[in-house]
VMD Tcl script that draws the C-alpha trace (Angstrom):
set ca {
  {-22.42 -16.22 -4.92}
  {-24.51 -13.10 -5.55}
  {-22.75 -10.28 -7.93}
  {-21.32 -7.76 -6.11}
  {-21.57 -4.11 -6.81}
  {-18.56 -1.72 -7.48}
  {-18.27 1.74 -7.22}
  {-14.84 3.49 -8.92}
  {-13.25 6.53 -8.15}
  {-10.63 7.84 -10.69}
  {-10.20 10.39 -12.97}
  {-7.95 8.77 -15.45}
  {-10.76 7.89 -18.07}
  {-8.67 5.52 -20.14}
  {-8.06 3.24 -17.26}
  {-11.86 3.65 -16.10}
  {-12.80 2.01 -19.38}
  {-10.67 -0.66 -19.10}
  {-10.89 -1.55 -15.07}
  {-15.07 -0.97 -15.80}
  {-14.90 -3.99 -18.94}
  {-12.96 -5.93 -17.06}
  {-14.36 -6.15 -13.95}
  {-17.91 -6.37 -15.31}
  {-16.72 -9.39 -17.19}
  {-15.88 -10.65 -13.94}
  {-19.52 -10.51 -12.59}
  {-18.82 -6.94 -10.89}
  {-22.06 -4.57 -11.05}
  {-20.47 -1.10 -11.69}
  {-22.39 1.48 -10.02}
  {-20.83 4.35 -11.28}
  {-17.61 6.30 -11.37}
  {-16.86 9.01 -9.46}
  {-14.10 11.82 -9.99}
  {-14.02 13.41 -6.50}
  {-14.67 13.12 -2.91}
  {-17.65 14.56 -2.78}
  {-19.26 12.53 -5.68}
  {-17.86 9.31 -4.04}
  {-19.82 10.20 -1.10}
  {-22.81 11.09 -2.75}
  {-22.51 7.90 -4.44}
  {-21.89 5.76 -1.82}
  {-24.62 7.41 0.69}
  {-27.28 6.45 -2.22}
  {-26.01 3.25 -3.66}
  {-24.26 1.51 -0.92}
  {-22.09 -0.65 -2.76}
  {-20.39 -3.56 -1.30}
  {-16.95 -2.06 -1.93}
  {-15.34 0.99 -3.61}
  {-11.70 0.87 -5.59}
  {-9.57 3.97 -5.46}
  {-7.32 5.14 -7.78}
  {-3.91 5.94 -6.67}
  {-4.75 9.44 -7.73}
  {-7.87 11.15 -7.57}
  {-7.37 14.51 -9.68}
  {-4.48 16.20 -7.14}
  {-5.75 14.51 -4.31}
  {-4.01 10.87 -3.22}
  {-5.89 7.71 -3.07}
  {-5.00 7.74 0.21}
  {-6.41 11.03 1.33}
  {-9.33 10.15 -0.38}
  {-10.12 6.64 1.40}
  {-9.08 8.77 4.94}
  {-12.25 11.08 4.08}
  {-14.52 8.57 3.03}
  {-13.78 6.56 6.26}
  {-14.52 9.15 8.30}
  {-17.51 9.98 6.82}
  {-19.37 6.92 5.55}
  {-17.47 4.17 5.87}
  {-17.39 1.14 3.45}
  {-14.75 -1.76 2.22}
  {-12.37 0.09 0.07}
  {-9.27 -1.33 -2.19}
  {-6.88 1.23 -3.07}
  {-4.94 0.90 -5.95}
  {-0.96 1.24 -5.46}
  {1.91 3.08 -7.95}
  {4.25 0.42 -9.21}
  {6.80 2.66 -8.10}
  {5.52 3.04 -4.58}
  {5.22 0.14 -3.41}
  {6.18 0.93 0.29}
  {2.85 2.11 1.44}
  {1.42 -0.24 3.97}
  {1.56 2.28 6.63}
  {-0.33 4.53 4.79}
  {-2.91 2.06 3.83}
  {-3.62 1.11 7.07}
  {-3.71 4.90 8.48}
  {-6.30 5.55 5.65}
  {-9.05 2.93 6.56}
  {-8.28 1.16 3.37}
  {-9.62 -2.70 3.83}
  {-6.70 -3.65 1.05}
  {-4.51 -2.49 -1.40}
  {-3.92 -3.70 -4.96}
  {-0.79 -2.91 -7.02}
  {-2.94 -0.78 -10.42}
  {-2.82 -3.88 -13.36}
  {-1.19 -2.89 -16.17}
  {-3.55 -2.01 -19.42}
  {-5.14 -4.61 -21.41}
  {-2.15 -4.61 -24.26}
  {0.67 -6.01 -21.60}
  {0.12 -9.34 -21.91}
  {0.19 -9.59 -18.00}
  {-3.35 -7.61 -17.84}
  {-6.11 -10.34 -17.23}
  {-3.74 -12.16 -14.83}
  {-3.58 -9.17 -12.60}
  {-7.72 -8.15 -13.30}
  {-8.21 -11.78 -12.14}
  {-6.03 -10.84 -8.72}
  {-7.63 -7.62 -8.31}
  {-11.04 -9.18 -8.66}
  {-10.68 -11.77 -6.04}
  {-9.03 -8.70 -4.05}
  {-12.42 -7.26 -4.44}
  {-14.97 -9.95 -3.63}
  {-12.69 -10.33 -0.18}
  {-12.56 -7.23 0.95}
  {-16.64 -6.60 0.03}
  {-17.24 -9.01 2.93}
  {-14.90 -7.57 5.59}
  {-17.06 -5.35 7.95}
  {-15.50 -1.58 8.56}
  {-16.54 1.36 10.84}
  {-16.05 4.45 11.06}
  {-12.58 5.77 11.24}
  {-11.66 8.65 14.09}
  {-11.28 12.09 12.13}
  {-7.65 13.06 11.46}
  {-8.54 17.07 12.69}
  {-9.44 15.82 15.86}
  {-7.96 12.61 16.66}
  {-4.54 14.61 18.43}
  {-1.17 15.28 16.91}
  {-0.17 11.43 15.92}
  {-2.66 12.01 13.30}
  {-0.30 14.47 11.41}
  {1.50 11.85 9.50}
  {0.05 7.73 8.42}
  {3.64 6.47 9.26}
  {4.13 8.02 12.60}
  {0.70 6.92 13.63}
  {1.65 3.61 12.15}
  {4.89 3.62 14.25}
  {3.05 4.73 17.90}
  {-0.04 2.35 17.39}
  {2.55 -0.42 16.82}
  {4.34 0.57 20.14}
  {1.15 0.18 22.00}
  {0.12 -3.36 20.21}
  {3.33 -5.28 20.18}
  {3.24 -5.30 23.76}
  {2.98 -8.83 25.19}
  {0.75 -9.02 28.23}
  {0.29 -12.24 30.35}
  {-4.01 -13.19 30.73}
  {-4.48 -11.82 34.24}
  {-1.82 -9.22 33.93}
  {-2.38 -5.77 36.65}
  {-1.81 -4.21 33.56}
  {-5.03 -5.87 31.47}
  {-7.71 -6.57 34.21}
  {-11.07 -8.47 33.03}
  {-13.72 -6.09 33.53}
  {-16.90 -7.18 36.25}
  {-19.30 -6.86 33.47}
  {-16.80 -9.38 30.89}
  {-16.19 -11.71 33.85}
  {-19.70 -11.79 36.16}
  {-21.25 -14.86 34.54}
  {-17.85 -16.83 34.25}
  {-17.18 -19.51 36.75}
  {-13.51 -18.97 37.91}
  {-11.43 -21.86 36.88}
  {-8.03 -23.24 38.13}
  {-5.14 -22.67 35.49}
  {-1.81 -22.98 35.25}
  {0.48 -20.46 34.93}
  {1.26 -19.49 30.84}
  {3.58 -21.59 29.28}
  {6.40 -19.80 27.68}
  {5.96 -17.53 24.41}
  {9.27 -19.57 23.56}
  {8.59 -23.14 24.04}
  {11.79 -25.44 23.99}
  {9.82 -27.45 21.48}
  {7.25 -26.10 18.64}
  {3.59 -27.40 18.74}
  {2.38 -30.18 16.56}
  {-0.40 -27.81 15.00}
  {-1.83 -24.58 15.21}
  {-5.51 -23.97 14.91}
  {-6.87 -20.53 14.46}
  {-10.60 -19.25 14.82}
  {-12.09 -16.24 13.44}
  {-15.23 -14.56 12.24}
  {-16.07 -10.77 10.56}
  {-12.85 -9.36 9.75}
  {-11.02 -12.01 10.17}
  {-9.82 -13.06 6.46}
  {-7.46 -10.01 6.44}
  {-5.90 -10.82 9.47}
  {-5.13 -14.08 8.77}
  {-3.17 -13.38 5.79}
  {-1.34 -10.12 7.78}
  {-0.62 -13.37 10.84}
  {0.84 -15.25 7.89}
  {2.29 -13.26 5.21}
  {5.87 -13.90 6.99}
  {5.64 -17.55 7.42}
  {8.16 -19.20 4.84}
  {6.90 -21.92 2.34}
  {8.75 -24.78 4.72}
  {7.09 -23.48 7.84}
  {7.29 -26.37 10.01}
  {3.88 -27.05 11.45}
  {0.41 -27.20 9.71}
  {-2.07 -25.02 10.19}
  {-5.56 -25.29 10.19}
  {-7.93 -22.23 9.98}
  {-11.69 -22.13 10.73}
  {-13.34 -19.08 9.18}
  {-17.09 -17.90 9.68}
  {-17.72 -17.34 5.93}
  {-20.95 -16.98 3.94}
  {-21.88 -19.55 1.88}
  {-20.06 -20.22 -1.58}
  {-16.66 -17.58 -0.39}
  {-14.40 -20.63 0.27}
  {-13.05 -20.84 -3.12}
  {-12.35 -16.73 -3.04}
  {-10.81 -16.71 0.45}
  {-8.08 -19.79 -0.28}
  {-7.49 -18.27 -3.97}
  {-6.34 -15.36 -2.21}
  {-4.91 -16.82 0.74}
  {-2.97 -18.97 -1.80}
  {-1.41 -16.25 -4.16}
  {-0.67 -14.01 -1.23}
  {1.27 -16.00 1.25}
  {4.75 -18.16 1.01}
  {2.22 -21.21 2.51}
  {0.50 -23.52 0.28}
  {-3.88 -22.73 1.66}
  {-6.40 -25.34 0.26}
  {-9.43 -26.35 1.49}
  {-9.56 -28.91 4.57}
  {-11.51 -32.11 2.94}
  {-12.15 -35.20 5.54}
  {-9.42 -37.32 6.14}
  {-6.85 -34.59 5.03}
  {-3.61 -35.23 6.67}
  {-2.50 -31.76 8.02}
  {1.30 -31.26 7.05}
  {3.80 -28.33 7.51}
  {3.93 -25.75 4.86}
  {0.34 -25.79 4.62}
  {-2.67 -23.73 5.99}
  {-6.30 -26.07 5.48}
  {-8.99 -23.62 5.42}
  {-12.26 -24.95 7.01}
  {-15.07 -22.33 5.93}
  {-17.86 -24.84 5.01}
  {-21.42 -26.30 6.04}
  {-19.46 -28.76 8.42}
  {-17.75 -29.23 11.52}
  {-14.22 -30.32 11.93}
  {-12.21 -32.15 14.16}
  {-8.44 -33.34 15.00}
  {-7.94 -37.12 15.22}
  {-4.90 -39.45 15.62}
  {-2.27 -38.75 13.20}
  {-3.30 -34.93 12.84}
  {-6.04 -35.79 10.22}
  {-8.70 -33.73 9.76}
  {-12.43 -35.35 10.08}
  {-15.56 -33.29 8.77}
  {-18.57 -34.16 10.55}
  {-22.28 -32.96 10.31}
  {-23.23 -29.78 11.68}
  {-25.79 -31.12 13.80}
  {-23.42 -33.06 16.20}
  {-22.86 -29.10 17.56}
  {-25.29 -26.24 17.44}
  {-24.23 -22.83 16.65}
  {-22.23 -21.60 14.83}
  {-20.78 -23.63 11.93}
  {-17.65 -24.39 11.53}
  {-17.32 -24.27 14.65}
  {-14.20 -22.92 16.57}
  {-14.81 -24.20 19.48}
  {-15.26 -27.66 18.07}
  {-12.16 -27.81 16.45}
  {-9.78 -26.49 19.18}
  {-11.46 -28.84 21.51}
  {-10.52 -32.01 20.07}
  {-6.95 -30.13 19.17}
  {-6.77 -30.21 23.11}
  {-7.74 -33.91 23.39}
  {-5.36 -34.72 20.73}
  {-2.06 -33.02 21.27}
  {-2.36 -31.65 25.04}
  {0.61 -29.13 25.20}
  {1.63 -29.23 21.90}
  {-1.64 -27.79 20.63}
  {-1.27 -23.86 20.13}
  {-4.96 -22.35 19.80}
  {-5.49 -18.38 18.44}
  {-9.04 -16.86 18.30}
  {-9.29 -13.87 16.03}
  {-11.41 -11.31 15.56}
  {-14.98 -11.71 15.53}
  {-19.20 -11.96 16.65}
  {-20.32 -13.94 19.10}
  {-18.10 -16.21 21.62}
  {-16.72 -19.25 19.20}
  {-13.63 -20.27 19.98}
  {-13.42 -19.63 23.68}
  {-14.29 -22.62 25.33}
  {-12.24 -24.77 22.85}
  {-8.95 -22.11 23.70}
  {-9.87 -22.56 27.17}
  {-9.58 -26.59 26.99}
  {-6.22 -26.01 25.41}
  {-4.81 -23.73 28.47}
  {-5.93 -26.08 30.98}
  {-4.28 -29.06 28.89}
  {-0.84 -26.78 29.06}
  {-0.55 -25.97 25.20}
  {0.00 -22.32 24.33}
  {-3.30 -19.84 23.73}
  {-3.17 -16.23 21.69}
  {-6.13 -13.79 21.73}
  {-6.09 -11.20 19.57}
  {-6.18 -7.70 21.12}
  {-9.55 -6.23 20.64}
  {-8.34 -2.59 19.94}
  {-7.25 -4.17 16.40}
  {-10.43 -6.28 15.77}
  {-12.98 -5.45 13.27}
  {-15.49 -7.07 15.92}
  {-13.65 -7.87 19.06}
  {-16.33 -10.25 20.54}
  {-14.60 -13.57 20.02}
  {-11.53 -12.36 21.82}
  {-13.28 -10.19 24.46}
  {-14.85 -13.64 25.47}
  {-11.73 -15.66 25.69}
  {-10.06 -13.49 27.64}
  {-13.41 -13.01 29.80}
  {-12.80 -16.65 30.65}
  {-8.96 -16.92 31.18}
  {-8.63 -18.78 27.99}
  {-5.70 -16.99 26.37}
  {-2.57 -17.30 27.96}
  {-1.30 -14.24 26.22}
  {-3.07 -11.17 24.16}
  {-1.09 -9.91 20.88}
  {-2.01 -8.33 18.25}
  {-1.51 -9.59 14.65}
  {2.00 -7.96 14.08}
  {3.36 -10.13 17.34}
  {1.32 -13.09 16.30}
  {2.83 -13.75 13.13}
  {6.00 -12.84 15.48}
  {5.85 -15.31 17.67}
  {4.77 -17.78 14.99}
  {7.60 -17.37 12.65}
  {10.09 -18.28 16.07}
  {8.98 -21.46 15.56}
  {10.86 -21.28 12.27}
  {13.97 -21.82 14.89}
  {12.94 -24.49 17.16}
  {13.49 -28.45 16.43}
  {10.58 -31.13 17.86}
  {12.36 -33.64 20.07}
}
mol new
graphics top color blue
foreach p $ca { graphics top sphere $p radius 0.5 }
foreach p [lrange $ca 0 end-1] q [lrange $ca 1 end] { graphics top cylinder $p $q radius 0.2 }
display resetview
């Protein structure tokens, strides 16, 4: 894996001598620090670093006003840095632009220190590969933009909406649909199935780490039904992405290895140079990437042979992403009668891989994150037969 570089913005020197060492010593190139907005800029314009942390201060200016202006400006992956005694700011992180947020590690004499620079670390090399654009300027954007957590509160009454594939309300543009063939489906199955599926296989590409782990941060640890997870990842991130995965949900994440056994309370991660697909038993087989061209691992691939396997009780999400993996393997899931979730592409990072399975009448339902991990943790509820 390549270093990555690090810019800092704070103004607290003492803790910018000890976040600099130890992140360095964890194979960070520090670019600089800078102690204002405009210097951050200035920095980041020249340098272009692969992702900024932000102090939860920046001389009388929050972190989180400060990640708003960069956003709007020139954006990049940012991690701001939380107060220990704020720790109710997820609103406000996600109204800022902010790609994550880190609670600040305590200084090097708590003996707690290089376990939380080790978290914050892997927080960084994440979020350095999650792509961002330009956020919509507060001064302009209307009157929601006053305050994060009433923006927060509208956007989530506009994205918790459930809406049917094929709804009046959600029509498939000409231009998304013209070189689709029209296929016969049935009509979606409920959201509330008598009966959870056997497995639940979920696609994604750029942007799609941090959704994942916002899908299943509410899962318990005894979730009843495995899940499997096929990432577009560049090479040597697998390790990162499960670390993280691993210390930040309830789940136990590993890597999928062939011949893995998938089993509930656990999410297999499948991010490498090979394919994988279901077979009897709900084991998971790796095979070479040349038995399917494109992209690998491929979605597709994997939610097909989910469809062969378990027919109904299959339940298939494609995530945010480039390209059109994933669609035709949600697609053989919907016409086999198991459930289908696309995410909805005003909350993607890259909304291609969605766009294109609901294009094709592959998702029996569009949600965003929030209502996935909704409708996921439900399941917590229902008994198999």
């Amino acid at each position: 894996m390549t270093m990555k570089t690090l810019l800092i913005i704070d103004t607290d020197t003492a803790r910018c001598q000890w976040l600099r060492a130890g992140l360095e010593s964890r194979g960070f190139f520090i670019l600089g620090v800078a102690d204002s907005v405009e210097s951050a800029i200035n920095n980041i314009t020249r340098c272009h670093p692969n992702v900024v942390l932000v102090a939860p201060r920046v001389a009388k200016l929050s972190g989180i006003s400060v990640t708003r202006t960069i956003m709007e400006n020139y954006p990049v992956p940012i991690v701001l840095l939380t107060d220990q005694r704020n720790l109710s700011v997820s609103g406000e992180v996600s109204w800022s632009g902010a790609t994550g947020s880190f609670v600040t590690p305590v200084p090097p004499e708590d003996s707690r220190h290089q376990e939380q620079m080790d978290g914050l670390a892997q927080k960084l090399i994440l979020m350095s590969e999650v792509r961002v654009v330009k956020r919509r300027s507060s001064s302009s954007a209307g009157p929601h933009y006053a305050s994060g957590r009433r923006h927060i509160a509208e956007q989530k009454m506009v994205r918790l909406s459930i809406v049917p594939t094929g709804s009046p309300n959600r029509p498939i543009s000409h231009s998304a649909a013209k070189n689709t063939v029209p296929r016969k489906l049935s009509p979606p199955v409920p959201l509330n199935p008598k009966f959870p599926p056997s497995l639940i296989g979920i696609t994604a590409s750029t942007g799609g780490p941090v959704i994942i782990q916002r899908i299943l941060a509410t899962l318990p640890a005894n979730y009843p039904i495995p899940i499997v997870v096929i990432q577009h990842l560049t090479k040597g991130f697998i390790d990162t992405l499960v670390k993280w995965l691993d210390n930040s949900l309830n789940l136990k994440v590993v890597e999928a290895h062939h011949g893995d056994v998938a089993r509930p309370g656990f999410v297999y991660v499948v991010a490498g140079q090979m394919h994988a697909v279901l077979s009897a038993g709900l084991k998971i087989q790796l095979i070479s990437r040349d038995t399917y061209p494109g992209h690998c691992p491929s979605g597709t691939v994997f939610l097909n042979s989910m469809a062969h396997m378990l027919g109904s009780q299959a339940l298939g999400i494609v995530l945010t992403g480039m390209g059109n993996d994933g669609s035709e393997g949600l697609l053989s899931i919907r016409e086999r009668g198991g459930l289908t979730y696309a995410q909805e592409e005003s909350t993607c990072t890259m909304p291609s891989m969605p766009h294109e399975a609901i294009a094709i009448g592959a998702a029996s339902y569009i949600l965003s994150p929030e209502n996935i991990g909704g409708q996921l943790y439900k399941f917590c509820m229902t008994k198999k037969p």
